[in-house]
TIROGU-614229 format. One record per atom (N, C-alpha, C): residue number from 1; atom name; residue in three letters; x, y, z. Coordinates in Angstrom, 3 decimals. Each point is the difference from the previous one (the first is absolute). Layout:
BEGIN
NODE  num  atome  residu  c1  c2  c3
NODE  NUM  CA  ALA  X  Y  Z
...
This chain:
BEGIN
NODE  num  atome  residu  c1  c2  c3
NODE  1  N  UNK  102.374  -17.244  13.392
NODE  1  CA  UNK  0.244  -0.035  -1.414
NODE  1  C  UNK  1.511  0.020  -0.302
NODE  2  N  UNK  0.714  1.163  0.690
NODE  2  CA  UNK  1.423  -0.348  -0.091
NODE  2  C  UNK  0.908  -0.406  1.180
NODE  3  N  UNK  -0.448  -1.024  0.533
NODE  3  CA  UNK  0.566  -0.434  1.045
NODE  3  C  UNK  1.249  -0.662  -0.004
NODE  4  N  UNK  0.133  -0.623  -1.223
NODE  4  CA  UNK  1.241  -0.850  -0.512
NODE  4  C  UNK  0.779  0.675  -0.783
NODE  5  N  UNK  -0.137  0.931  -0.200
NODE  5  CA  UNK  0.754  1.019  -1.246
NODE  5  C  UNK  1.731  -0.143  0.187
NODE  6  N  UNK  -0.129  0.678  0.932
NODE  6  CA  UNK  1.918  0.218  0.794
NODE  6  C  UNK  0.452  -1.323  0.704
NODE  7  N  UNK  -0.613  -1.561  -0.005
NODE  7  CA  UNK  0.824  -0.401  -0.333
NODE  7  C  UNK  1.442  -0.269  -0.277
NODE  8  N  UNK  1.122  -0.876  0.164
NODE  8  CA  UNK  1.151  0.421  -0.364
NODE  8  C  UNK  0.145  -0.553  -1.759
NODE  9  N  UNK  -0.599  -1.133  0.413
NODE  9  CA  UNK  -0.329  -0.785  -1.606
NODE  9  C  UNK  -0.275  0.890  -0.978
NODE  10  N  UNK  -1.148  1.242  0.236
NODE  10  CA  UNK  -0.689  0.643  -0.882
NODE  10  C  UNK  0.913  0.888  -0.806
NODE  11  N  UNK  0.661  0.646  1.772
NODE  11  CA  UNK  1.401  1.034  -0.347
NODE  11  C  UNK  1.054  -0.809  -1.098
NODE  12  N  UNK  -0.256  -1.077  0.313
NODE  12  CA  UNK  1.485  -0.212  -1.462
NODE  12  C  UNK  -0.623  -0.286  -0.858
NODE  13  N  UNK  -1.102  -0.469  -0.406
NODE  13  CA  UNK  -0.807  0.392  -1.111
NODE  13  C  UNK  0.435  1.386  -0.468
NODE  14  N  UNK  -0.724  0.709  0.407
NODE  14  CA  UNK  -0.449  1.463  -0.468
NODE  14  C  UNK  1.614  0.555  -0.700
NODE  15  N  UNK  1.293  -0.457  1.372
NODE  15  CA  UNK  1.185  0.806  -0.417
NODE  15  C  UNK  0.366  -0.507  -1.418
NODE  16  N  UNK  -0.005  -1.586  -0.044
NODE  16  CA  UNK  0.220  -0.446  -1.261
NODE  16  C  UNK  -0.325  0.688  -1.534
NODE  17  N  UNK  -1.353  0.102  0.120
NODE  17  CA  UNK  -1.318  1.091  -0.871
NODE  17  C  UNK  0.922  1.119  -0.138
NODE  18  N  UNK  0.442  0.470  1.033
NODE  18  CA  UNK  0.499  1.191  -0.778
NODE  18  C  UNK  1.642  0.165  -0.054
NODE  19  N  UNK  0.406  -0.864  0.435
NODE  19  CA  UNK  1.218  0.204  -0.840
NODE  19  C  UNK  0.395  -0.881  -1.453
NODE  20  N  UNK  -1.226  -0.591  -0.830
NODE  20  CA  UNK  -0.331  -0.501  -0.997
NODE  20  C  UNK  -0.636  1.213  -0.789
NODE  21  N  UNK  -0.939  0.429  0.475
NODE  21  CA  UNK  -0.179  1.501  -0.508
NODE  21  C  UNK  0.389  1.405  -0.271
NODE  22  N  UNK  1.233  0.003  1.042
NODE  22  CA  UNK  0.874  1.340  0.232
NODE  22  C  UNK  1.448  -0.308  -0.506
NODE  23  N  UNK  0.499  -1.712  0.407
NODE  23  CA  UNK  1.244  -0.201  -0.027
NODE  23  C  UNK  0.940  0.387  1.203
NODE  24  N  UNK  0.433  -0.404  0.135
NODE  24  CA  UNK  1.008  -0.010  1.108
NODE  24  C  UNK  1.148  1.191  0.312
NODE  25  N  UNK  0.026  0.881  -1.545
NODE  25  CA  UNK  0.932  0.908  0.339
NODE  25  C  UNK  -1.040  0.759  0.579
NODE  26  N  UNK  -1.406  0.057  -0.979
NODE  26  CA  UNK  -0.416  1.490  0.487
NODE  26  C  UNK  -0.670  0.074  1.642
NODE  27  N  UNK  0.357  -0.891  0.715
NODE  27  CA  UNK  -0.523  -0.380  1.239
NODE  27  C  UNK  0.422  1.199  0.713
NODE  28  N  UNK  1.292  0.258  0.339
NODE  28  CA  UNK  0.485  0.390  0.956
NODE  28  C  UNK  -0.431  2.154  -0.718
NODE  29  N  UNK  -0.237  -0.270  -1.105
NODE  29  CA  UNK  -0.177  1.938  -0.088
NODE  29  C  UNK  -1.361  -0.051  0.034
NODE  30  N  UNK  -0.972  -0.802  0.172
NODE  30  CA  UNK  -1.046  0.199  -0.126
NODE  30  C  UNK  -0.061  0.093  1.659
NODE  31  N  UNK  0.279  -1.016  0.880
NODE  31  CA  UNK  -0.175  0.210  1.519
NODE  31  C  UNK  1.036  1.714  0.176
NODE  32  N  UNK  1.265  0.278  -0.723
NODE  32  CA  UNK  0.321  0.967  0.779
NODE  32  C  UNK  -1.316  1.325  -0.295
NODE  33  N  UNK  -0.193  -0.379  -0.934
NODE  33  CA  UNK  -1.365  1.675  -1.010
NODE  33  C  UNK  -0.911  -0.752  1.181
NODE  34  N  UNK  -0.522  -0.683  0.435
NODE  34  CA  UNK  -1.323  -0.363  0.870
NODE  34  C  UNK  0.640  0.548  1.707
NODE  35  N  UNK  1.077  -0.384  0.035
NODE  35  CA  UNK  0.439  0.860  1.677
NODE  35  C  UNK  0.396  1.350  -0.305
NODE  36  N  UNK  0.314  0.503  -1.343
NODE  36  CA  UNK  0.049  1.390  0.240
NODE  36  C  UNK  -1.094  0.691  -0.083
NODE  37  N  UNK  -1.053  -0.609  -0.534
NODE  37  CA  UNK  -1.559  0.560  -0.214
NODE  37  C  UNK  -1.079  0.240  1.689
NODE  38  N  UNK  0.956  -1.005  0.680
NODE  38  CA  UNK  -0.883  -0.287  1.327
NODE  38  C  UNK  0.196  1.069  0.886
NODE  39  N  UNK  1.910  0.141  -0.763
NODE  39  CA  UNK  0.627  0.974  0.853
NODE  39  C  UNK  -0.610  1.206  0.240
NODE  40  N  UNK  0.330  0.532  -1.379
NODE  40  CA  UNK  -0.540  1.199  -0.322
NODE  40  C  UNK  -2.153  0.379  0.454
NODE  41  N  UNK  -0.276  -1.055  -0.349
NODE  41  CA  UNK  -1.343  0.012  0.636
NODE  41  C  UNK  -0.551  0.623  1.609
NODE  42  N  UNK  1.049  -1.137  0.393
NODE  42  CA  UNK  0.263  0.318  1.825
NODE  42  C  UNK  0.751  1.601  0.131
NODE  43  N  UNK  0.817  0.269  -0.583
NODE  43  CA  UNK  0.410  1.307  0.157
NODE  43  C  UNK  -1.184  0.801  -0.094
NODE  44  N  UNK  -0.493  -0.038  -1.281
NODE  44  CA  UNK  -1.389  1.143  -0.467
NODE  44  C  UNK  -0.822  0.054  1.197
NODE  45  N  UNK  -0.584  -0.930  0.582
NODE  45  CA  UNK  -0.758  0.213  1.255
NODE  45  C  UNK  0.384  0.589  0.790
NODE  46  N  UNK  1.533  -0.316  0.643
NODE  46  CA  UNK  0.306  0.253  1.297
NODE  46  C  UNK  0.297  1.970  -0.441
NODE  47  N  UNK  -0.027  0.491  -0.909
NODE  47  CA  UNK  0.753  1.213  -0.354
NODE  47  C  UNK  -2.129  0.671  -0.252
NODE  48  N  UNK  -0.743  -0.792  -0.128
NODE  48  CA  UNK  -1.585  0.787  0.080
NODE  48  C  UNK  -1.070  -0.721  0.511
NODE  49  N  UNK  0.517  -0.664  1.609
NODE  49  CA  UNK  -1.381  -0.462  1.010
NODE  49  C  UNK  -0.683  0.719  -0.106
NODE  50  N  UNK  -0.268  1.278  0.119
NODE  50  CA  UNK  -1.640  0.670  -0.396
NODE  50  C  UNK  -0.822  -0.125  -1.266
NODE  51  N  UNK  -1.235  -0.949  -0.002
NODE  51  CA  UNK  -0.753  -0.267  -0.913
NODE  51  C  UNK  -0.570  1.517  -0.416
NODE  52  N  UNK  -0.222  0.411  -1.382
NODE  52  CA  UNK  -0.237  1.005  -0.371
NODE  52  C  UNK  -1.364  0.455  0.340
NODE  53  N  UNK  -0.061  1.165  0.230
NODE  53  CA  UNK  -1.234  0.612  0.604
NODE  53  C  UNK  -1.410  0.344  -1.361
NODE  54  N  UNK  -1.084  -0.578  0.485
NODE  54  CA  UNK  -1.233  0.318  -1.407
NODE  54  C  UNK  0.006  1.379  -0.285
NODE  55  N  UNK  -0.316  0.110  -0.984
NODE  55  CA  UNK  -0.169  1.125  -0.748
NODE  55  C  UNK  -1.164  0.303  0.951
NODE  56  N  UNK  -0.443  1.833  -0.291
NODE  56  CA  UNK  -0.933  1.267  0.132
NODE  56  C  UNK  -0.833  -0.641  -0.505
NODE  57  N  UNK  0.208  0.669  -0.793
NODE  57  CA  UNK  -0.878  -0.330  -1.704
NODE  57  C  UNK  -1.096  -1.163  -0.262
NODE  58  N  UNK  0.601  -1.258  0.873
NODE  58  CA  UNK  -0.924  -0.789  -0.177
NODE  58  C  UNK  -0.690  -0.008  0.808
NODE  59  N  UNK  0.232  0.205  1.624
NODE  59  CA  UNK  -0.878  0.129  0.956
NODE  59  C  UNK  -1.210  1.029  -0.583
NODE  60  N  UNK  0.353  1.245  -0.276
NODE  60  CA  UNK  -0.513  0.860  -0.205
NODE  60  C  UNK  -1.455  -0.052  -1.132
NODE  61  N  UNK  0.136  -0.905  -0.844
NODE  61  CA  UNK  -0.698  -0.604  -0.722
NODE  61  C  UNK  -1.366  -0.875  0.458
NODE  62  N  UNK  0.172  -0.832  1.033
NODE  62  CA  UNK  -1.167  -0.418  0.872
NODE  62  C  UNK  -1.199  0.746  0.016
């Protein structure tokens, strides 16, 4: 179904789309807010690999 998607053709499609939609200045703060979001994302994990443990309470409920 999406076998053709990525494309290079498609890719300059799509970039076109949105720098018609965003404009060209706001390109570059929108990618920096999207790598600082990834950043910070990747930090949050690496600072709590332990998935949180289930509650009592609900076991207890069974």
């Amino acid at each position: 179904m999406l076998t053709g998607l990525f494309e290079p053709i498609h890719l300059i499609v799509i970039l076109l789309i949105v720098m018609l939609v965003f404009g060209a200045k706001k390109l570059p703060e929108i990618g920096s807010g999207m790598g600082k979001a990834i950043s910070n994302f990747k930090r949050s994990i690496k600072d709590n690999p332990d998935p949180p443990e289930p509650d009592d309470k609900l076991e207890s409920k069974k």
